[in-house]
C-alpha positions as CSV (number, residue, x, y, z in Angstrom):
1,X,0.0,0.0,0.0
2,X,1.5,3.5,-1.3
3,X,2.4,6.2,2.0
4,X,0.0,9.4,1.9
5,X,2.4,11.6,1.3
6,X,0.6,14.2,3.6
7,X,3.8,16.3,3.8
8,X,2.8,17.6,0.1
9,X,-0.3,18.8,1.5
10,X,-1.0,22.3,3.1
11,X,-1.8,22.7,7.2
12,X,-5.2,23.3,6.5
13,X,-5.6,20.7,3.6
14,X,-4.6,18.2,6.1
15,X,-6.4,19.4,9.2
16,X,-9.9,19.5,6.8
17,X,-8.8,15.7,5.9
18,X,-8.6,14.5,9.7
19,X,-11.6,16.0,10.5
20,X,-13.6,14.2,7.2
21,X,-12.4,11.1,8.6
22,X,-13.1,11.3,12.1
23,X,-16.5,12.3,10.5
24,X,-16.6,9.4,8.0
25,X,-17.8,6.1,10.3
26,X,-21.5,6.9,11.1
27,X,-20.6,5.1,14.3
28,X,-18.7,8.0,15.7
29,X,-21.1,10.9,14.2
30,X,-23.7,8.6,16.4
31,X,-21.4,9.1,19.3
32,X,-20.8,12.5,18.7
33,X,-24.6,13.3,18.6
34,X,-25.4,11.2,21.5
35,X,-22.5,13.0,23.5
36,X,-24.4,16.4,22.5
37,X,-28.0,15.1,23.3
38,X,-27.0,14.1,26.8
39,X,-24.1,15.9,27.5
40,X,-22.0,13.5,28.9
41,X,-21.6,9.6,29.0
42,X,-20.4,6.6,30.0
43,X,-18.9,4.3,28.0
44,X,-21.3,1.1,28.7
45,X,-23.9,3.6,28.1
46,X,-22.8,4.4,24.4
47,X,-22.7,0.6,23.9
48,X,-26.7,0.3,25.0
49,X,-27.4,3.2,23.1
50,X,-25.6,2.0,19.4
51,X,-25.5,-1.4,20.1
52,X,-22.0,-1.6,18.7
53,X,-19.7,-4.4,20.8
54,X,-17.7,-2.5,23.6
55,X,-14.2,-2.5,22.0
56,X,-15.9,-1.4,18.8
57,X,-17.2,1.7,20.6
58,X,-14.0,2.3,22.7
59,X,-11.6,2.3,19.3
60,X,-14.0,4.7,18.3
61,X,-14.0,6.7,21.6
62,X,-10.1,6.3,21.1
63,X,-10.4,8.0,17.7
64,X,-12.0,10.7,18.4
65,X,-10.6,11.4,21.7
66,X,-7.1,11.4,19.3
67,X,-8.2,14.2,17.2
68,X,-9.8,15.9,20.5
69,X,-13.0,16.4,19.4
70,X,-14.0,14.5,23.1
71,X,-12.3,14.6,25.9
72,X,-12.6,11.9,28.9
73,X,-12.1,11.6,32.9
74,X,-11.7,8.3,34.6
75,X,-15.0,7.9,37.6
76,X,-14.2,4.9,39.5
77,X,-14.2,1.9,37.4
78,X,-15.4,4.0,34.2
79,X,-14.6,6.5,32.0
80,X,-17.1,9.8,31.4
81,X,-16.9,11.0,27.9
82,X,-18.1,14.9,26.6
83,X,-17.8,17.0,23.9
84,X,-14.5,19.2,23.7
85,X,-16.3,22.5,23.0
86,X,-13.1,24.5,21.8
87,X,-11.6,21.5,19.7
88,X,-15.4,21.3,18.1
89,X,-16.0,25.5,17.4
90,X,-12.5,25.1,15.6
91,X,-13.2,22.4,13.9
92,X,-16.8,23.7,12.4
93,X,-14.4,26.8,11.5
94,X,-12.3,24.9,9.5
95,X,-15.2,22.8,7.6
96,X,-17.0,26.2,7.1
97,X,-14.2,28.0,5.2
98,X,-13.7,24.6,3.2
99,X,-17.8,24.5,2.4
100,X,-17.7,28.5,1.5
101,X,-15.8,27.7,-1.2
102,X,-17.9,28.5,-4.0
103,X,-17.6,28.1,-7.9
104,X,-18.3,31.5,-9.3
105,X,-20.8,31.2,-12.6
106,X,-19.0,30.3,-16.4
107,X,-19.7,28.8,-19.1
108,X,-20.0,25.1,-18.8
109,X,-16.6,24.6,-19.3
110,X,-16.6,20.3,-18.9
């Protein structure tokens, strides 16, 4: 399998890349909007409410929690999961700009 050669890529080309794939698994976009709807969670809780296997949910907990989209604290025996609101208003910022871009109106040129 070829390397991505992200290094050829700008900041912001990259940055607008990681967040499309953290956004690309409909598992974690369910996590995300049952993290919003409730505000917080536990872990065994997620697995109830998506009915995905409990290491399937954590490697996506870990996924997100990599980009920093969540954040986490250890309670006892279990971990509580929210929303990282600053990691969350940047990214929308960065998706915005990237969706603003707009094709100004030619000719059909294709």
């Amino acid at each position: 399998m070829g390397l991505a050669k992200t290094e050829i890529f700008s900041d912001q080309q990259n940055e607008i890349a990681i967040f499309a794939k953290a956004l690309g698994h409909p598992a974690r976009v369910a996590i995300l909007q049952h993290l919003f709807k409730i505000n917080t969670c536990v872990c065994g809780d997620l697995v109830n409410e998506i009915g995905l296997a409990q290491p399937t949910i954590s490697q996506h907990l870990k996924e997100l929690k990599l980009l920093g989209l969540i954040k986490g604290s250890v309670e006892g025996t279990s971990v509580c999961y929210c929303i990282n609101t600053e990691k969350w208003l940047e990214m929308k910022e960065v998706i915005k700009q990237f969706l603003n871009l707009d094709i100004t109106k030619q000719e059909d040129c294709c």
